[in-house]
N, C-alpha and C positions, 0 to 999 in steps of 0.2 A: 503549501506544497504537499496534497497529499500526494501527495504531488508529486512525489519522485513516483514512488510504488511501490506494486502489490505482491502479493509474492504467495504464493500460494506453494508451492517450492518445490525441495526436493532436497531432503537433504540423507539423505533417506533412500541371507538375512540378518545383515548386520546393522544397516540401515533404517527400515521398518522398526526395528527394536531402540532404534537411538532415536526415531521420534515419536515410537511409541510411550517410550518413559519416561520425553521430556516435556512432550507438549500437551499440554492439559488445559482448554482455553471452555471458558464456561460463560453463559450469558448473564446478562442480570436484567433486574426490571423484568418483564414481562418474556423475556427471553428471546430464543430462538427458534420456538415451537409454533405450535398453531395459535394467531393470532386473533382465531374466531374463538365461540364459545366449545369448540372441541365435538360438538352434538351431530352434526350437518353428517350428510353423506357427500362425498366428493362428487363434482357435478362439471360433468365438461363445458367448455362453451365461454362466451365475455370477454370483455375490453376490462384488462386492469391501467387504469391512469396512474402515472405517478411522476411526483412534479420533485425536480432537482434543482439544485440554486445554480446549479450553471453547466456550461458545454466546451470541453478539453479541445472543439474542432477538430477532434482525428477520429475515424471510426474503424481502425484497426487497434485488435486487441493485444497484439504485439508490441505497440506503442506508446498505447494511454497507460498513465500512471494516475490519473484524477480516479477517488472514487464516484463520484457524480457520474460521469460517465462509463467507468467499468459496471457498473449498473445494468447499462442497457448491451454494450457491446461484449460483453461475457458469456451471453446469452446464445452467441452467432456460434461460438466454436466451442469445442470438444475438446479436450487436451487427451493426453495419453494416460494419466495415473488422476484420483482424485483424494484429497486428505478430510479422516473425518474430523471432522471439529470437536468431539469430545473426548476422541483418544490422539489424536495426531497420527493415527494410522492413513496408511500408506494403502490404497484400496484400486481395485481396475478399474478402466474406462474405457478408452479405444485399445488400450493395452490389456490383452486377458492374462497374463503374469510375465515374469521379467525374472531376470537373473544382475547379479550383482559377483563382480568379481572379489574374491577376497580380500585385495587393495585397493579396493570401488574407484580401479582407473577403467573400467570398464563394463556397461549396462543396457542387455539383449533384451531388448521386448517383443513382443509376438501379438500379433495386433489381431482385432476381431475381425472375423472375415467376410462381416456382413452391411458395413460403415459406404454410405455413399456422401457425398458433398450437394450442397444444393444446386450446381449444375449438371448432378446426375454422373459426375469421377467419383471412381472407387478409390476409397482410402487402401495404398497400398506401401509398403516400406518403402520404396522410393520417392512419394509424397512427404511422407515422415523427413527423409534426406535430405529434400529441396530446402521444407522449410527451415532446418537446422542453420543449411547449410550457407542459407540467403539470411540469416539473421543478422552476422555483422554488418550488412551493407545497410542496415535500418536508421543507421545515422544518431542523432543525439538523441532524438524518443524514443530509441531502442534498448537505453542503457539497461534495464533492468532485462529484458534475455540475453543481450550480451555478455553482462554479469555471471549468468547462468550457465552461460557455453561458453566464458574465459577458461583458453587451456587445452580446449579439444583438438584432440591429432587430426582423427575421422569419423564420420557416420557413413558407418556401411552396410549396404543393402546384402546381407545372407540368405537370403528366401524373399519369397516373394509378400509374406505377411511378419517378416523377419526382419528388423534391424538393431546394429549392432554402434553404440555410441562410445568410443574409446579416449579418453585425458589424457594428457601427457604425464602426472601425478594425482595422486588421490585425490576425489572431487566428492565428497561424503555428502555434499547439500545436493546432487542434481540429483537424485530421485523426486527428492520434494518440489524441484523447479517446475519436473515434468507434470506437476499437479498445477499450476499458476495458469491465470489467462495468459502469462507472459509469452508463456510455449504454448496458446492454442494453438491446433493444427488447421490450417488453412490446405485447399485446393492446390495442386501446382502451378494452374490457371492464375489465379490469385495471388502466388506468389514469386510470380515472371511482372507482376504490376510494380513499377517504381513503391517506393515510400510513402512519395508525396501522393499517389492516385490511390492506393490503399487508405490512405486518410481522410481522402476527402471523397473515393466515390465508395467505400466499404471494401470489404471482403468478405470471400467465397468461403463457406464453414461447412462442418456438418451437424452443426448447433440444432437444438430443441426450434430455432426462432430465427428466420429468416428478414433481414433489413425490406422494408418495404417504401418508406419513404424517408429521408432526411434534411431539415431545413436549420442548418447551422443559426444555433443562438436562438431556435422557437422550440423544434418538437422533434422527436427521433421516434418512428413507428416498425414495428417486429411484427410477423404474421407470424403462425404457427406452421412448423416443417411436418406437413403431410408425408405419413410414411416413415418418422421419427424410430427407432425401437433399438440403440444401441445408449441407452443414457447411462449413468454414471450406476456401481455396483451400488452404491449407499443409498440412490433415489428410494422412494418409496413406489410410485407408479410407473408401471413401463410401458414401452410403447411413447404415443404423441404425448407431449403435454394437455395441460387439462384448458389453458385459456387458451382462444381463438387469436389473440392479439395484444401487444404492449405496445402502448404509447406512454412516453417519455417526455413531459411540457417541462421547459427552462424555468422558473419563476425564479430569479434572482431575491425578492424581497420572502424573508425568513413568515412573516406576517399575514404578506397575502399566501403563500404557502398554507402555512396553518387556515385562516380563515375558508379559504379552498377544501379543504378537507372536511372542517364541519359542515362544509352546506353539503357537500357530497359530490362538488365538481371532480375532485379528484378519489382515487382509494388510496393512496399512501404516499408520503411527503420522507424526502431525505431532511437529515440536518436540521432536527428539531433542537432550537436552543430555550435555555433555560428560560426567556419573556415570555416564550410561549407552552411553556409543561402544564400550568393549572389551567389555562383554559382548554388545553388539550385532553386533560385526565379527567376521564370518569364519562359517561355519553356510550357513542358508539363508536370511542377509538380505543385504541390501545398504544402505549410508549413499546417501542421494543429497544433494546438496548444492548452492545456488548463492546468491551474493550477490544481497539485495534494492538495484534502485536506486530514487533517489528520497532523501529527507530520512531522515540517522541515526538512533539510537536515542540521544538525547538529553535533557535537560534543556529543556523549555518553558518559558522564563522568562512571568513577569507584569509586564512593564518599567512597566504601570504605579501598581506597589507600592513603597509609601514608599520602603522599603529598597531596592526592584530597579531604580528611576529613575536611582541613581549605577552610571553605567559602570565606576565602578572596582570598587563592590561586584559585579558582572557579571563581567568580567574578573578580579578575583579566585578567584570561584568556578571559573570557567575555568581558570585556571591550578593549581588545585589538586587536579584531579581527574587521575589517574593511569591514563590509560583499556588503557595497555597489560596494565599489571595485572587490571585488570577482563576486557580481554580471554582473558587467559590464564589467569584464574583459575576464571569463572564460563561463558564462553561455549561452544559446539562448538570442535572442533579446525579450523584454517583462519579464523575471525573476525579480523577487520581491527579496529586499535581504529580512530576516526574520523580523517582528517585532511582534514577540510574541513564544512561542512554538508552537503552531498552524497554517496552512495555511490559508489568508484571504478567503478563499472559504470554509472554516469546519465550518458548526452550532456553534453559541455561541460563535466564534471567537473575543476575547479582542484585540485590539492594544495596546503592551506596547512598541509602537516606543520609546517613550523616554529612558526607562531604558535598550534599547538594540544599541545606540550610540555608536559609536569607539572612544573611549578615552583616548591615553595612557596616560594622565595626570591622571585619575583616576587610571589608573592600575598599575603604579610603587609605588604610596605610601601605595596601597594594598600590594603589596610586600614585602617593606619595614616595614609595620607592622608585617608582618609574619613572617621576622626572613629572609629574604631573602636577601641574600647583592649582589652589583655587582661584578663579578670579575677581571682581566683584561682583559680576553677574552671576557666580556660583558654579559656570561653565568652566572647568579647569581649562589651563594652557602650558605648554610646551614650546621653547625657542620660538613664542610668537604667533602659538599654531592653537586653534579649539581640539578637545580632545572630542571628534563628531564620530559620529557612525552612522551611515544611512542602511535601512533595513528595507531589502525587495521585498513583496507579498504580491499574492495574488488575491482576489475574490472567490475562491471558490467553495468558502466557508463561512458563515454569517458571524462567527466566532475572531475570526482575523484580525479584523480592526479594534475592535475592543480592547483584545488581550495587548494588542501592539502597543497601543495608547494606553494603557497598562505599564508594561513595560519601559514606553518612554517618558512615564512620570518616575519611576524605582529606579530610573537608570541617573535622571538626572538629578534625583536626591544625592546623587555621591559623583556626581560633576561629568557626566557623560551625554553631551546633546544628542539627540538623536530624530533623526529625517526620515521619516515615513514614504517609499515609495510603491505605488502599485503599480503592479506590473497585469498587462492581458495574462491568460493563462498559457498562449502558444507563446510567450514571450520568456519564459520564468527560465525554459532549460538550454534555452541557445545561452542565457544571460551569464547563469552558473559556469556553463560551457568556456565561454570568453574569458571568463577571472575579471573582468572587469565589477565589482561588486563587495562591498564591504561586510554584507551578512545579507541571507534570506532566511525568511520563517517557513517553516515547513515539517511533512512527517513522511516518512517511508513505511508503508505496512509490509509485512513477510511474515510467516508465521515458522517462520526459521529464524537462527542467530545470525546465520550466513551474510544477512543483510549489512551488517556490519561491515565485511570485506566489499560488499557493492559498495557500500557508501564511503568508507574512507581510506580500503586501500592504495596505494601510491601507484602500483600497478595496473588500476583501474581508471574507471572517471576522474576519481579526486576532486571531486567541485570544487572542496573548502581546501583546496592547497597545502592539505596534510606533509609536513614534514616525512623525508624516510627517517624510521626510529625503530623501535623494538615494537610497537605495534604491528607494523607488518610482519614479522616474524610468528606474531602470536595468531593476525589473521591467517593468516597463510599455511599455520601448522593444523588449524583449527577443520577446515577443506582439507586436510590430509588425512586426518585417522578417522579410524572406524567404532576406536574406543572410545564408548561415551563418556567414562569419566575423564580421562584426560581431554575431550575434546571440549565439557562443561568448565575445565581447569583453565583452558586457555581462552574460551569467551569468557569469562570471569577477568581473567588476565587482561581481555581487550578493552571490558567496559572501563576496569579499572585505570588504563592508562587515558582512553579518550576523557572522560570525567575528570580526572587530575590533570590532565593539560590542559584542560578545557578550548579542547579543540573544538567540541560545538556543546553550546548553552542547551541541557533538555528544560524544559520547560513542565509541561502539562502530557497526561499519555492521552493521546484522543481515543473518544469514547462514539462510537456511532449509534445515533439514537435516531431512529423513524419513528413516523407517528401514523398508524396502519384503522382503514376503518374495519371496523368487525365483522362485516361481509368479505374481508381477504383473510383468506387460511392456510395455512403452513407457508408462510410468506418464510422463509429460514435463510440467516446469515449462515456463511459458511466458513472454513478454518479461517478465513483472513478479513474476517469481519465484513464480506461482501454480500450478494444475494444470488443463488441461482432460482427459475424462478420455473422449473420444470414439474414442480409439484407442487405450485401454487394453485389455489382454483377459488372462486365467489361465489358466493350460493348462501 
């Protein structure tokens, strides 16, 4: 589940300053710079290939939550604000400045007045309006901008490059939203399109890279948008991008990926793991690498499954899972295991290493107070019952399965069976949806704390069947002030209760590693550990 999503945000002049001073996200390995030898002069023109382990089937960026696929459809649209990755600042884009009300229930942008769409509509504040305003109706792949625009009274159009976005109480993360693919801005044309046609036939942007062909589950192709020249205030190049074209090929096996890249079928490969680093390093490739922030790569509990209701059976599991191991065993090189719900790169980020320790000394007399006895197959039982848990996943990580079958040897060392199932990737969030499910693996990236109220407040989606408790008071208050230190007090406060109820298992923080050939340059992740790819070029 990178599966939830991305988040690019907004949380965020009181705002700009609460993520200027919180979020500090830096790369490692080879980084987030130029991938080449740095020497080259930038050179227009080229096909950059790049092969991904798999395809979310939606090609609206409103929807997808895969990063394999925000990849390439990120690329279509524009958003209104954009965040830099090494200050968390808050920068233009189709927005040339904005105002923030002092209660930031309210946030006026003033939009460039030279932005066209690739069927030739001009980007106008009632544009901005439609899409807002058509966002609930996006259904369950929508969760993540619904998220965003939980709360809002109205979006009104003031001028004619003027619009004005009003909450019903303080919303301190939607500045940083309006940076996310979640809120790119699409055409009005394109967004009178059902859901379902927006996903499968694309949408209308005013993106760097226009959709040109799509063959769900082979290959997704991007032309370059002729006549380009309102890109993001932080790019480097203005005007067109510098490639002629992006092709996006599926390669599901992590192997033939890599092997593709050294003969030089492809220029750059997602989701390089750890079997393949050393034959990758040193040549004419380069690892690039940076931590995703936002919600770990955890365990989704279902708290409210007979079994998952007792906190001890929770914290059991918690305490049994050995994530250092998993880190070191299955991940890239440089993987953090978790020590917190949170990645150490998301704003307001707590360490609660200690209370997230492998300890099956602690986790069997959890058990044992629950009513959970051994049996002789080692599988504890209850009034006749296995103590099972079946765990959803999807493919769209080469990492997945490993770590699972990891986990389901640590779990049943201290008597907890566990059923491996995969799920398609268009299958993962109807499933969460349902409640029918006893845990999924998965990660949410955002490079806000905010993510935390998408994911488990009770007022929200709620996948994992979050009890109402004092957690939502602390999300809730957290989307309300403007002040960063009390607002760091109460994400502190949030992680702290999710982790000690163990309402969901963090696991491992995912770490996104590509593996780029030395003929692509400024190939650069952005705040949310993604790519835009407008100032990329080969030469």
């Amino acid at each position: 589940m990178t599966t939830l999503p991305d988040v690019r945000s907004t949380r965020w002049a009181a705002l700009t300053a609460l993520v200027t001073t919180s979020v500090l996200l830096t790369a490692c390995g080879s980084g987030g710079g130029d991938s080449g030898s740095g020497t080259g002069r930038p050179e227009s023109g080229g096909t950059l290939t790049f092969a991904v382990g798999s395809d979310a089937g939606c090609l609206d960026p409103q929807q997808v939550a895969s990063n394999e696929t925000i990849y390439s459809v990120r690329q279509i649209v524009d958003s209104l604000t954009d965040q830099d990755p090494r200050t968390g600042k808050i920068v233009p884009w189709l927005a040339e400045s904005w105002d923030v009300s002092p209660d930031a229930t309210a946030f006026t942008f003033r939009l460039r007045p030279d932005v066209s769409f690739s069927d030739g509509s001009k980007l106008t504040a009632q544009v901005v309006k439609d899409n807002f305003d058509a966002v609930p109706r996006l259904g369950a792949l929508g969760t993540l901008a619904q998220g965003y625009l939980s709360g809002v009274k109205s979006t009104a159009v003031t001028g004619p490059l003027t619009v004005k976005v009003t909450f019903g109480q303080p919303n301190a993360q939607f500045l940083q939203a309006t940076s996310t693919h979640s809120l790119g801005i699409e055409s009005s044309a394109s967004v009178r399109r059902t859901p379902q046609q927006k996903c499968g036939d694309g949408v209308i942007g005013s993106g760097p890279f226009v959709l040109k062909r799509y063959v769900q589950n082979q290959s997704l192709t991007l032309a370059k948008r002729t006549g380009y020249a309102w890109g993001s205030s932080r790019w480097s190049k203005k005007g067109e991008a510098y490639l002629d074209k992006l092709v996006f090929k599926v390669v599901p096996e992590a192997g033939v990926r890599a092997g593709s890249l050294q003969s030089g079928q492809v220029d750059a490969i997602s989701s390089v793991g750890k079997a393949n680093e050393a034959a990758l390093k040193g040549g004419q490739v380069s690892l690039q690498r940076r931590a995703n922030p936002g919600v770990v790569f955890g365990l989704g509990l279902n708290n409210s499954r007979p079994i998952l209701k007792d906190a001890r059976v929770r914290r059991a599991i918690l305490y049994a899972i050995d994530r250092q191991q998993i880190a070191d065993t299955v991940f890239p090189t440089g993987t953090r295991p978790a020590t917190s719900i949170l990645a150490h790169t998301t704003p307001d980020y707590t360490s609660l290493a200690p209370d997230l320790t492998s300890d099956a000394a602690k986790a069997k007399p959890l058990l044992d107070a629950a009513g959970w006895q051994a049996d002789s197959d080692g599988i504890r039982t209850k009034d006749g019952k296995k103590l099972g848990l079946t765990i959803n996943w999807i493919p769209n990580a080469d990492t997945n399965q490993p770590a699972l079958e990891l986990i389901q040897q640590q779990l049943k060392a201290v008597g907890v069976q566990v059923t491996l199932n995969q799920l398609q990737l268009t299958q993962l969030t109807p499933t969460l949806q349902s409640g029918d499910y006893d845990a999924a693996w998965g990660n949410v990236t955002r490079a806000d704390p905010d993510i935390l109220r998408s994911s488990f407040s009770t007022g929200l989606a709620n996948f994992y069947r979050v009890p109402t408790s004092g957690l939502d008071t602390a999300l809730t208050a957290q989307a309300a002030t403007t002040d960063t230190a009390k607002r760091k007090q109460l994400i502190g406060q949030a992680q702290r209760l999710i982790v000690s109820n163990a309402y969901y298992v963090p696991v491992v923080e995912l770490q996104t590693q590509l593996g780029v050939s030395k003929r692509v340059h400024d190939l650069n992740f952005d705040a949310s550990s993604r790519l835009q790819l407008h100032d990329t070029w080969i030469g």
